[in-house]
Kinemage of the C-alpha trace (Angstrom):
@kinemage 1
@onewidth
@group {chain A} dominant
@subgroup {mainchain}
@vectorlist {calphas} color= white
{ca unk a 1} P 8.844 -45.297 -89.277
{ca unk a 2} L 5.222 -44.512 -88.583
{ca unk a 3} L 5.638 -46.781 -85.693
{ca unk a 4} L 8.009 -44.087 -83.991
{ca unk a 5} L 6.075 -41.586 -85.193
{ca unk a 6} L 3.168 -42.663 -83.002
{ca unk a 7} L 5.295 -43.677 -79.847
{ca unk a 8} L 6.496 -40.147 -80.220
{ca unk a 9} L 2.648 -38.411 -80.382
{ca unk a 10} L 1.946 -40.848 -77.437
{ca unk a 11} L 4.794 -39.984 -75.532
{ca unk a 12} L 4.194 -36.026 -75.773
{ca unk a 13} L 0.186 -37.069 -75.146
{ca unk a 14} L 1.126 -38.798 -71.971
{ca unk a 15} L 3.890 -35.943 -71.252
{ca unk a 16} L 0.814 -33.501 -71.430
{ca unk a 17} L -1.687 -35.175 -68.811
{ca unk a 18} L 1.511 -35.688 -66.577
{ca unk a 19} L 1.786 -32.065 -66.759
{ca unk a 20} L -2.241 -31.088 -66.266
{ca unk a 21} L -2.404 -33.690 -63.399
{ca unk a 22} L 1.033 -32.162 -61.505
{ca unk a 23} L -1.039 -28.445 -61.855
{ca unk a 24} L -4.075 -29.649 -60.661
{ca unk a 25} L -2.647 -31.197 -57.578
{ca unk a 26} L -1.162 -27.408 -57.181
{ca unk a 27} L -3.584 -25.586 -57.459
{ca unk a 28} L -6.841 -27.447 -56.727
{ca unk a 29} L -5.800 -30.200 -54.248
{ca unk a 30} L -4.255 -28.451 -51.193
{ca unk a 31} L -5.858 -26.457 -48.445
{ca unk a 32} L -9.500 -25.368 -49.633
{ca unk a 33} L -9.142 -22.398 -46.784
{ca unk a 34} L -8.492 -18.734 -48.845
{ca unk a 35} L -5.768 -16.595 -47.477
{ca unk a 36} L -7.610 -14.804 -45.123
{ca unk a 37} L -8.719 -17.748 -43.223
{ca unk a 38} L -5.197 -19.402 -43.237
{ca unk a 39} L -3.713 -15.622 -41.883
{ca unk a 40} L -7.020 -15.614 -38.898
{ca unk a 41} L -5.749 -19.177 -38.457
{ca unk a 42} L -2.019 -18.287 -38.131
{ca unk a 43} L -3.189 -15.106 -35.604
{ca unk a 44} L -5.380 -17.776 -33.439
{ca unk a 45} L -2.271 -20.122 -32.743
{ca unk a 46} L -0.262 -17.328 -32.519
{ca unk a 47} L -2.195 -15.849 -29.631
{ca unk a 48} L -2.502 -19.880 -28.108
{ca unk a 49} L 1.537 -20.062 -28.225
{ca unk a 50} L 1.284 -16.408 -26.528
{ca unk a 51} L -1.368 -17.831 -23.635
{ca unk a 52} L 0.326 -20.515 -23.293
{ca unk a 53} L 3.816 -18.432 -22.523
{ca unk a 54} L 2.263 -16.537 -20.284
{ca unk a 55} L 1.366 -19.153 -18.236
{ca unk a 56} L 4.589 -20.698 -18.000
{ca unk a 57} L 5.857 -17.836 -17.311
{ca unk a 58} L 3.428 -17.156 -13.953
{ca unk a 59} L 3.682 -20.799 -13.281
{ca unk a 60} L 7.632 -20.099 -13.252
{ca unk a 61} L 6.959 -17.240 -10.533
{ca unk a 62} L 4.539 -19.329 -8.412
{ca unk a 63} L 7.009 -21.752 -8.324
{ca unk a 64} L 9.371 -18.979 -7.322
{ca unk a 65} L 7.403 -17.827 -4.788
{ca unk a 66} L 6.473 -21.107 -3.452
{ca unk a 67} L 10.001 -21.539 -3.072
{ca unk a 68} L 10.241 -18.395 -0.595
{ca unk a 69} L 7.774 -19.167 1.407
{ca unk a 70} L 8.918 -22.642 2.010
{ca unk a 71} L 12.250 -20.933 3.198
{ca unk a 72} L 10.324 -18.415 5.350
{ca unk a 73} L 7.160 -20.540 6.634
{ca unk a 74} L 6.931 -21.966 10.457
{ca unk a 75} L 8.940 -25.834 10.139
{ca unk a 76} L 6.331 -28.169 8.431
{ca unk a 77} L 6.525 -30.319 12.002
{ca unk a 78} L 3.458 -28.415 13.338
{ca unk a 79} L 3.419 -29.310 16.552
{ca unk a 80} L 6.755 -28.136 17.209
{ca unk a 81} L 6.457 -24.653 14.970
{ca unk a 82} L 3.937 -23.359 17.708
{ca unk a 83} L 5.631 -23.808 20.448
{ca unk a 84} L 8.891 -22.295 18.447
{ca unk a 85} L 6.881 -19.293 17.464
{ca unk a 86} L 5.472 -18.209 20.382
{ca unk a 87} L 8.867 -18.790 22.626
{ca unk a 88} L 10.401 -16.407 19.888
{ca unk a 89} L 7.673 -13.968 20.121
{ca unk a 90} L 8.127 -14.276 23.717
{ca unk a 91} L 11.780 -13.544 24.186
{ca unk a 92} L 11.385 -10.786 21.959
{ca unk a 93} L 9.129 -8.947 24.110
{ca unk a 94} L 10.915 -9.967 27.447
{ca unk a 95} L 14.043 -8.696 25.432
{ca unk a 96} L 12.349 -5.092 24.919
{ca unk a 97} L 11.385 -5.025 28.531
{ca unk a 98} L 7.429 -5.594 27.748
{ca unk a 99} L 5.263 -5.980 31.203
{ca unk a 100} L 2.742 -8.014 32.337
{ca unk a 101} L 3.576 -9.575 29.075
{ca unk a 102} L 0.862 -12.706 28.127
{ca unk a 103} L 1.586 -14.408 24.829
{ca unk a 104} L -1.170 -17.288 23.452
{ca unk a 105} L -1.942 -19.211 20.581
{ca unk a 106} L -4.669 -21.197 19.097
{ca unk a 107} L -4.984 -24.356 16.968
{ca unk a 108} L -3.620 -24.312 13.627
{ca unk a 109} L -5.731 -24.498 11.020
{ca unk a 110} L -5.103 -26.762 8.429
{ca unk a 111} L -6.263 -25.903 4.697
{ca unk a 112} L -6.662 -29.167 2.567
{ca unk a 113} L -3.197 -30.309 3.462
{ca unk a 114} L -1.359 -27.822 1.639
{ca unk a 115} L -0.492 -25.254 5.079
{ca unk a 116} L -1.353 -24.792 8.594
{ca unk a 117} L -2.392 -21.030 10.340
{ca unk a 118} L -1.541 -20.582 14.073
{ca unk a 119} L -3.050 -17.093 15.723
{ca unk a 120} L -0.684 -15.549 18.367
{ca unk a 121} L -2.507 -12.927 20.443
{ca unk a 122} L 0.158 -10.599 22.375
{ca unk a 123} L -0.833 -8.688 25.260
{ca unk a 124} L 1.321 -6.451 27.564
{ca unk a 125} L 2.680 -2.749 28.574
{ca unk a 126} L 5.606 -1.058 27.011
{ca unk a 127} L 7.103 2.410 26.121
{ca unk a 128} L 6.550 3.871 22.210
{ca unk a 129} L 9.868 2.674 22.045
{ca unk a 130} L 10.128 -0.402 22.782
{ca unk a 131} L 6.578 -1.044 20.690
{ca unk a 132} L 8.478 0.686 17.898
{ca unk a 133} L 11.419 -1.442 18.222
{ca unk a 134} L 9.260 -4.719 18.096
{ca unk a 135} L 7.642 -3.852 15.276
{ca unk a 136} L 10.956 -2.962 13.630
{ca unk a 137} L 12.437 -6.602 14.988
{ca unk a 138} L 9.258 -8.387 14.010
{ca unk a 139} L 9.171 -7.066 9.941
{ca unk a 140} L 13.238 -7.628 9.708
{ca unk a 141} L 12.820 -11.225 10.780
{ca unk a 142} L 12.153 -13.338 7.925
{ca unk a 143} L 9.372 -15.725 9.568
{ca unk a 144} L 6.018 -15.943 7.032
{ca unk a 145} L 4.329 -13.869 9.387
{ca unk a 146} L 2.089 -10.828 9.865
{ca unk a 147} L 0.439 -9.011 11.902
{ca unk a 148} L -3.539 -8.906 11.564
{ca unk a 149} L -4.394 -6.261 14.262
{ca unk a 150} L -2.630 -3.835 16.493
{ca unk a 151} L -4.468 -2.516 19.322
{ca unk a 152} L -2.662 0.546 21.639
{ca unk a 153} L -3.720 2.971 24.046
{ca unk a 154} L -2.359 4.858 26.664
{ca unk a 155} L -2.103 3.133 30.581
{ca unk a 156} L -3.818 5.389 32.744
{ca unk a 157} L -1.105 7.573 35.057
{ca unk a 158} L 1.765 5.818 33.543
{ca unk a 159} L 3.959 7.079 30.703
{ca unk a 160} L 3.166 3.154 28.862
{ca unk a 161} L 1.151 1.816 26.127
{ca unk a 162} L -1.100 -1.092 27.011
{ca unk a 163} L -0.478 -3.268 23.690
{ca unk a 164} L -2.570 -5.927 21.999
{ca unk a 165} L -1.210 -7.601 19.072
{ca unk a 166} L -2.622 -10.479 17.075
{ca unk a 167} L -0.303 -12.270 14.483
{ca unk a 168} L -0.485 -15.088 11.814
{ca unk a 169} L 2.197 -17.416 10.855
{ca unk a 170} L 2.119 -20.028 8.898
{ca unk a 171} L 3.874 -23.580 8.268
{ca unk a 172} L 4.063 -24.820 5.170
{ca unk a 173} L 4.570 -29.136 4.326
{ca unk a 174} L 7.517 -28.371 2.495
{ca unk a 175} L 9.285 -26.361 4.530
{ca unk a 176} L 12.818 -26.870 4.678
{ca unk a 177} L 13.164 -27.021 8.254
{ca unk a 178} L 11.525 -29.141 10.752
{ca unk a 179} L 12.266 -28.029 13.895
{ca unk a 180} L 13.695 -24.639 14.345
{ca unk a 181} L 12.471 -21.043 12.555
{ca unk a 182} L 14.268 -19.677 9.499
{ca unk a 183} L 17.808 -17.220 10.045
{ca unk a 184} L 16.283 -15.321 6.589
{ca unk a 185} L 16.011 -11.349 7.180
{ca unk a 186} L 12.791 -9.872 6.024
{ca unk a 187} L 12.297 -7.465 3.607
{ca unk a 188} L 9.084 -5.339 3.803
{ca unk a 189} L 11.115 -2.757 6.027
{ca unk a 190} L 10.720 0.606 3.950
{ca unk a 191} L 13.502 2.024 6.184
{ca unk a 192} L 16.865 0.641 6.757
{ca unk a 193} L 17.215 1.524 10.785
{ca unk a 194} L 15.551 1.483 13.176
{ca unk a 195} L 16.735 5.260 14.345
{ca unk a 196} L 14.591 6.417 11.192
{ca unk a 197} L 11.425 4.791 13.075
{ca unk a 198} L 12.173 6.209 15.691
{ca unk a 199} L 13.266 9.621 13.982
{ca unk a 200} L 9.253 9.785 12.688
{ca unk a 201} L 7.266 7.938 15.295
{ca unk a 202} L 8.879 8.357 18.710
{ca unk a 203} L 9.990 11.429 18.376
{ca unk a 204} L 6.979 13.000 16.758
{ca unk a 205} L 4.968 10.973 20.057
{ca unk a 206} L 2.348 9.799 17.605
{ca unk a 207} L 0.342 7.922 20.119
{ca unk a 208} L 1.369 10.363 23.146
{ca unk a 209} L -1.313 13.140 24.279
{ca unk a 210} L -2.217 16.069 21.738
{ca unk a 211} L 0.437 18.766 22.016
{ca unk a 212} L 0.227 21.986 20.340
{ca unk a 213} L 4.471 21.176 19.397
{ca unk a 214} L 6.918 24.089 18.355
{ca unk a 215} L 6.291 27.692 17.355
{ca unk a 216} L 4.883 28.608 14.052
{ca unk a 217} L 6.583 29.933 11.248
{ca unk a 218} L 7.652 33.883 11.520
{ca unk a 219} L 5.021 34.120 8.685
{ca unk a 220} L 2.162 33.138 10.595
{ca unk a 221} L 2.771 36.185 12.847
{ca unk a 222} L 2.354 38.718 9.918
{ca unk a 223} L -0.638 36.949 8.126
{ca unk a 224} L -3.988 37.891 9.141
{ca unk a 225} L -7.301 37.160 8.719
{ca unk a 226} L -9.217 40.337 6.737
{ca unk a 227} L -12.441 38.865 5.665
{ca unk a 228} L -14.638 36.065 6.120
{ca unk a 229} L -17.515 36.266 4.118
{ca unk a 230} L -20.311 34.522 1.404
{ca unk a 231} L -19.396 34.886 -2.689
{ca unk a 232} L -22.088 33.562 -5.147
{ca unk a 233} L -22.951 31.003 -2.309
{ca unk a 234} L -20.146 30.204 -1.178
{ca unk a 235} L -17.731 30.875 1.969
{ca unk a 236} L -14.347 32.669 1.663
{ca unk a 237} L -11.911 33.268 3.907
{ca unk a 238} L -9.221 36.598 2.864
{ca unk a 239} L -5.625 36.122 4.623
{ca unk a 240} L -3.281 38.959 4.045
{ca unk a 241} L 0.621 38.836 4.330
{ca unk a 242} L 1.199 42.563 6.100
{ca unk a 243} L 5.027 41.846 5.307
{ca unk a 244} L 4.918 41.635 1.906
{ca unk a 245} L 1.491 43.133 1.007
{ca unk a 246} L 0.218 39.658 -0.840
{ca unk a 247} L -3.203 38.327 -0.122
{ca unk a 248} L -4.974 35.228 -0.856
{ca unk a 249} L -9.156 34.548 -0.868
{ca unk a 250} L -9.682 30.818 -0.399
{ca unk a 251} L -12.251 28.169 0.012
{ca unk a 252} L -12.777 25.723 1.969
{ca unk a 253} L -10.583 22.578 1.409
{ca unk a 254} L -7.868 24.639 -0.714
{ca unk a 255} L -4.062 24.789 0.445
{ca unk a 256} L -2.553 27.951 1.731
{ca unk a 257} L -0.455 29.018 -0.912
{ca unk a 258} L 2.716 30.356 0.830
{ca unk a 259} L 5.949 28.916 0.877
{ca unk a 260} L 6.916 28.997 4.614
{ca unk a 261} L 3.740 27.901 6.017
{ca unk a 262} L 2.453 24.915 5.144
{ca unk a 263} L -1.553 24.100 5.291
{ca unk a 264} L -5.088 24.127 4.784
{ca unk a 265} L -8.507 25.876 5.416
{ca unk a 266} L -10.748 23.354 6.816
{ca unk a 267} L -13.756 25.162 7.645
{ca unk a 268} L -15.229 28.563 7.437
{ca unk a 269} L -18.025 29.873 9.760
{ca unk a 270} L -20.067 32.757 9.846
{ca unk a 271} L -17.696 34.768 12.201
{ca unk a 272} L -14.630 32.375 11.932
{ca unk a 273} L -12.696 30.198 9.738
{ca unk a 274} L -10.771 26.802 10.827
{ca unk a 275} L -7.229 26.397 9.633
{ca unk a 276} L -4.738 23.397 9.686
{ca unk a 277} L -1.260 24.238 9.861
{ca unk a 278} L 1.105 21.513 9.735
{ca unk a 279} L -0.936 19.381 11.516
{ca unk a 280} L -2.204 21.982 14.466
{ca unk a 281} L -6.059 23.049 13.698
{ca unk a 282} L -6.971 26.265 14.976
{ca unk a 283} L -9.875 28.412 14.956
{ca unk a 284} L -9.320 32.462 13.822
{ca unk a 285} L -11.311 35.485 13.442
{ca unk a 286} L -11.496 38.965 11.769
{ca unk a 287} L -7.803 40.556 12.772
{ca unk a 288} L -6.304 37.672 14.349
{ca unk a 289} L -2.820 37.148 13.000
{ca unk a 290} L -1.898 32.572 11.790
{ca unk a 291} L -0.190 32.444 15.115
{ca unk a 292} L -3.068 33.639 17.445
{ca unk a 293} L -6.477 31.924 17.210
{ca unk a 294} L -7.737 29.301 19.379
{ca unk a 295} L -6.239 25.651 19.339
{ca unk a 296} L -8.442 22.877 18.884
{ca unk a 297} L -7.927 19.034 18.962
{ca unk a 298} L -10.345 18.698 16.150
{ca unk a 299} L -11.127 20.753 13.086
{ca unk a 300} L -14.596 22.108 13.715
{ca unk a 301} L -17.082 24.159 11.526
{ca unk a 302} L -19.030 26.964 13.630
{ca unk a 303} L -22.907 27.887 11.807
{ca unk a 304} L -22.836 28.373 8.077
{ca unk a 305} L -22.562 31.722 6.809
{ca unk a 306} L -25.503 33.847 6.291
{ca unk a 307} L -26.324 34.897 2.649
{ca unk a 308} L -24.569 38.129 1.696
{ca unk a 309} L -22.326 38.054 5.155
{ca unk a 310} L -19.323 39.863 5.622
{ca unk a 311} L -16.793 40.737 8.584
{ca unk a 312} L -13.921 42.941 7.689
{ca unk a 313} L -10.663 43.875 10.120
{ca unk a 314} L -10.289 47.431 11.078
C-alpha cells in the first residue's frame, strides 16, 4: 500500500518536471530575437522578395525587347546586311526621284560580339516632297534604324533641296534572318499618312524662303498701338481694340490676350515695340494698326527705353 502510494507521488513528481521542461522549451528556447526585430526582419525579406520581382520583371522586358530588335535588326550575316541596306536605301531614293543621288557606308563596328553598327551617309537633290516622303517611308519601315543627322538647304536657282543624311543600322547575332531585311512596319510614325506630313510640312514650305503667308486676322486691322512707354523700370507696350473699346498694357514676353489673333510681344523699344503674330514678327509704332508695321525675318529689339519715356497716338 505505501508502495503505491510512493509510485503515485513519483509519478505526479516526474509529471511536474515533464511539465516545467515542455514550458521552458516554450518560452525560453526559441528565437532569442524580441518582436520588433523578428517584424524589421520580416520587412527586410519582404523588400528582398520585392527587389528581386522587380528584376524579373525588367529582365522579362529586356528579354522582350531583345526579342524586337532581333526581328527588326540588319540579318546577323554582316557582310551581306550592308550591302542589303544600302541597295534598299538606294532604291528608295531612286524611287522618290532623288538626283545626283550618292549613297556610302562604312565598316561595321562590332561591340564585344553582341552587334555590329554600319553608317550610311546619303547625299543628293530632291523636292520638300519627296524628302518628306522618304522620311515618312524610312520611319514606317521596320529596319533597327535611325537617322543621326539631317542636313538640308536650298540648291541655288533651283526649286530643290540639296540633302545630306547620315543613318545607323544595326545587325544583331541573333537575328532571325540571314540574308534579306525584315517585312515588319515601324512604329514611331506619330501620324498615320503621309498626306498629314505633307498637310504640316509641305504645305506650310518649312524649309522654302521666308514668306510673309496670308492676311491677318480682321482684328489686327482695328488694334492699334497707343503707348509705348517705361513703368517702375520697365517697358510697356498699350494695344487698343477701336472695335470693341478693350485695351491691353503688356510686357515683354506676355501673350496677346485676344481670341482671334494669336501672339506675342517680343520686344519693346524706345519708339517701337516688336510683335509675333502667328509666326510673322513685325515691328509697330505709336498709331500703327496689328496689320501695318514693318515685317521682319527676325524679331529685333531697337535701344532700350529711356527712364520716364512715353509716346502716345493722337
Amino acid at each position: 500500500m505505501n508502495w503505491q502510494r510512493r509510485e503515485k507521488i513519483l509519478a505526479a513528481v516526474a509529471g511536474g518536471l515533464a511539465l516545467l521542461l515542455a514550458v521552458w522549451l516554450l518560452f525560453f528556447s526559441g528565437d532569442p530575437r524580441s518582436y520588433a526585430d523578428l517584424e524589421a526582419a520580416r520587412e527586410r525579406l519582404a523588400a528582398e522578395v520585392g527587389a528581386k520581382e522587380n528584376r524579373m520583371q525588367a529582365a522579362g522586358k529586356a528579354a522582350l525587347r531583345l526579342a524586337d530588335w532581333q526581328r527588326r535588326a540588319l540579318p546577323a550575316d554582316t557582310s551581306h546586311a550592308r550591302s542589303l541596306y544600302q541597295s534598299w536605301l538606294r532604291q528608295l531614293a531612286d524611287r522618290l526621284q532623288f538626283h545626283q543621288l550618292n549613297v556610302d557606308s562604312s565598316g561595321g563596328q562590332s561591340r564585344r560580339n553582341t552587334f555590329t553598327l554600319f553608317t550610311f551617309t546619303l547625299r543628293g537633290h530632291a523636292s520638300l516632297s519627296k524628302l518628306v516622303e522618304f522620311l515618312f517611308e524610312f520611319y514606317s519601315a521596320g529596319n533597327l534604324h535611325q537617322i543621326r543627322r539631317i542636313d538640308v538647304k536650298p540648291v541655288e536657282n533651283a526649286p530643290e533641296l540639296d540633302v545630306n543624311i547620315t543613318i545607323e543600322a544595326m545587325s544583331l547575332p541573333g537575328a532571325d534572318r540571314k540574308r534579306q531585311l525584315t517585312e515588319r512596319r515601324g512604329k514611331t510614325l506619330r501620324l498615320a499618312k503621309l498626306a498629314d506630313y505633307n498637310k504640316v510640312i509641305v504645305e506650310r514650305n518649312l524649309l522654302g524662303p521666308f514668306s510673309p503667308g496670308g492676311a491677318l486676322p480682321d482684328a489686327a486691322k482695328t488694334t492699334f498701338v497707343t503707348a509705348i512707354l517705361e513703368v517702375d523700370g520697365r517697358a510697356e507696350v498699350w494695344l487698343v481694340d477701336r472695335t470693341t473699346g478693350k485695351d491691353w498694357k503688356l510686357h515683354e514676353g506676355e501673350s496677346l490676350p485676344m481670341e482671334s489673333l494669336h501672339g506675342s510681344v517680343k520686344a519693346i523699344g524706345a519708339n517701337d515695340v516688336t510683335i509675333d503674330l502667328g509666326g510673322r514678327i513685325r515691328r509697330y509704332r505709336c498709331g500703327d494698326n496689328l496689320r501695318g508695321g514693318e515685317e521682319m525675318r527676325e524679331p529685333g529689339r531697337s535701344t532700350p527705353p529711356q527712364h520716364g519715356h512715353k509716346r502716345m497716338s493722337p
